[in-house]
N, C-alpha and C positions, 0 to 999 in steps of 0.2 A: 509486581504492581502493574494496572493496567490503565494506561491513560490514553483518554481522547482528546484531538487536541482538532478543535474547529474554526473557520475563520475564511472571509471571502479573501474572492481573488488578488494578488499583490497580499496580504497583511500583513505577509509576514510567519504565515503557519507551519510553512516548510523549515525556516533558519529556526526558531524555535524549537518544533519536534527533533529537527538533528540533534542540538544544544542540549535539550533534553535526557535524551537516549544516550549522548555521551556520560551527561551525569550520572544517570542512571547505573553504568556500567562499573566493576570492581577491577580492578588492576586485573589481568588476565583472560578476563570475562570476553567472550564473542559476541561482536556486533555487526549484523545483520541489517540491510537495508532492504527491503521488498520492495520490489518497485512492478506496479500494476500498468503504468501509460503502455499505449502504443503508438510506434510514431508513425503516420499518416503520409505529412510533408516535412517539409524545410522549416516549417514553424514548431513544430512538435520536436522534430531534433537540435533545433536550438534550446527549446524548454528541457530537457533531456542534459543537453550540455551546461546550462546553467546548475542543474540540479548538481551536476557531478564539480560544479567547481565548489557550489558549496560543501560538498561533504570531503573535499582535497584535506586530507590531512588527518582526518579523523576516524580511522580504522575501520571503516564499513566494509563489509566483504557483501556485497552484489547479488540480488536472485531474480531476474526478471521472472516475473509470475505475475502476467497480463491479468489472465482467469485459471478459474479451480485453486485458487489460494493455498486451500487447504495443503495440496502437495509442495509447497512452502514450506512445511514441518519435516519432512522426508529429506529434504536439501542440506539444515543445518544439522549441523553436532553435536555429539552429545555434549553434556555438561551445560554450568550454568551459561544463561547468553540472553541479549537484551534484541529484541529485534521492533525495529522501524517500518510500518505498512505506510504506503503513499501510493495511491490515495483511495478511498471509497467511491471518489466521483469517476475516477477512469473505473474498477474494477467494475462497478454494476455496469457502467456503458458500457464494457466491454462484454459482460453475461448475459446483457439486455440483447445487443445492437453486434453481431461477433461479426468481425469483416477480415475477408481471407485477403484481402489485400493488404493488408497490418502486419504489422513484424513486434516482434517485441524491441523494446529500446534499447539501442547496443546493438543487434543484431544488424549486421551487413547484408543480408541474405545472399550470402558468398558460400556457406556451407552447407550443402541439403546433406538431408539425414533425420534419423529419429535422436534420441537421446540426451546429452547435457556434454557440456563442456566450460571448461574453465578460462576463460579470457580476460589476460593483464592487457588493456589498451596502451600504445603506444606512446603514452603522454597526449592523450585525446582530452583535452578542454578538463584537465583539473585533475584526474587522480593517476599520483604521480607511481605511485610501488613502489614507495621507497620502506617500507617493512610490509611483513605478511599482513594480508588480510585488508589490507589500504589500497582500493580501486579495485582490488579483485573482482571479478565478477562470475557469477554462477548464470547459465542460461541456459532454458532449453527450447532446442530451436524448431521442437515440433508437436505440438500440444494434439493427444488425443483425440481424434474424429468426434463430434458430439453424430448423435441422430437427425440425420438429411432431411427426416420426413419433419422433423419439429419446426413448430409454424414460430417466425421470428416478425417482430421481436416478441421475446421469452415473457410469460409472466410475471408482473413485478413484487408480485407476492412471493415467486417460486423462488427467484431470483435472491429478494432479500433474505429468505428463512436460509438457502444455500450459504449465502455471507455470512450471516450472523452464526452458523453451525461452524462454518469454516473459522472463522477468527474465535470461537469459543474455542477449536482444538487449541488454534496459536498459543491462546493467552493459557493454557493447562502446559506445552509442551515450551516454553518460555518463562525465563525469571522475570522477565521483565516486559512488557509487550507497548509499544507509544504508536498508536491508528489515528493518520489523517485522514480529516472527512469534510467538505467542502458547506458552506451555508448555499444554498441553492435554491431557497423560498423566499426571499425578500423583495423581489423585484415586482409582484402583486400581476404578473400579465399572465393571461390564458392562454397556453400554446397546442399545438396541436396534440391530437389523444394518447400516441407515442411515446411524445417527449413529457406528458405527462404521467402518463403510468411512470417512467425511467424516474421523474420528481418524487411520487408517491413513495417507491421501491427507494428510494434515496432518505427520504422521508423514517420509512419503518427500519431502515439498517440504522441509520441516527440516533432515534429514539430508545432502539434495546442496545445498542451500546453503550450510549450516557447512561443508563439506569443499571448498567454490571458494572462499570467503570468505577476503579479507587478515585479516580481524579480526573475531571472533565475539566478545561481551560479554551476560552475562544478568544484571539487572538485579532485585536484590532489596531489597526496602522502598528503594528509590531510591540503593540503593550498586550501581555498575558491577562487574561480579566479569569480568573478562577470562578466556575459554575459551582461547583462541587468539590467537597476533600473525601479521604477516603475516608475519614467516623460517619458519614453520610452512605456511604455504600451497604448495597442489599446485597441479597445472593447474588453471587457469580455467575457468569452465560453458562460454564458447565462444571461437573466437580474437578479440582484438583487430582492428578493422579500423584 
């Protein structure tokens, strides 16, 4: 099953999709959190810490995957497994807008190096280890060079068609797949050409995933409001392997 789960800032969309994606899962089954922020300042790693108190206890095993999502598929296990995306509104900013002063969430920038590594947090703001796969975290602490000469920010077209191909692999190499995405059009102001291409591109990943989606649900002051069920659903972003 493929569900999107939408909803402004505070609703509530996050305690949900976790809630969710627990359901979702079968006694044995791998659960998987991807998590796309980066943290900036001291306000971003708060939000970061809160995320992690919420998911304390509930068996999520960790992939910081800022950008290129898709290598997100690569990380997990095989066999069946329910995986959690949060959120669409960091990953396009971060495809759009890529800033080498970022780190992904979790990451100390303590260890240079290429490749991944496995890190149990020391009892850091919620996920305790107390069985496998609970607070684990997966990261990797140095994402592929893109092209110096590409003029940024990136095209918001090129941008969404990458996400939407990207989380099409997810939802085929996944039993189960629950994508937060932010409501991000309601406020009716005109901002600069930038931050509105980043709108548009936010815009078009939104639109083609409700319309693959079993189950779209937007989340207001913390009540699920159901858009769509899956007897509603058309073809899928890509075939089933």
């Amino acid at each position: 099953m493929f569900v999107l789960v939408v909803g402004g800032s505070g609703s509530g969309k996050s305690a949900y999709a976790e809630e969710l994606a627990v359901s979702l899962s079968s006694p044995g089954m791998e659960r998987y959190y991807l998590a796309a922020m980066q943290v900036f300042d001291q306000e971003g790693q708060r939000r970061v810490e809160r995320h992690r108190t919420l998911r304390q206890g509930k068996g999520f095993l960790t992939i910081e995957q800022p950008a290129q999502i898709h290598r997100a598929a690569g990380k997990m296990g095989a066999g069946d497994k329910v995986a959690l995306l949060e959120c669409i509104s960091n990953l396009t900013a971060n495809e759009m807008f890529p800033q080498e002063s970022a780190r992904p969430a979790g990451d100390t920038g303590q260890k240079p190096g290429n490749g991944m590594h496995l890190q149990e947090p020391a009892q850091p703001a919620g996920d305790t280890g107390q069985k496998p796969g609970n607070g684990m975290h997966l990261q990797e602490t140095a994402q592929p060079a893109r092209d110096t000469a590409q003029a940024y920010p990136r095209p918001g077209r090129q941008v969404a068609k990458e996400i939407i191909d990207s989380i099409g692999l997810l939802e085929r190499e996944t039993t189960h797949l629950v994508v937060v995405s932010n409501n991000v059009f309601e406020d009716g102001v005109c901002y600069d050409k930038a931050t509105m291409e980043y709108i548009r591109a936010m815009g078009l990943v939104n639109q083609s995933l409700a319309k693959s989606a079993d189950r779209v649900v937007e989340v207001v002051a913390g009540i699920p409001v159901i858009l769509k069920t899956e007897a509603a659903r058309p073809a899928c972003i890509g075939k089933r392997s």
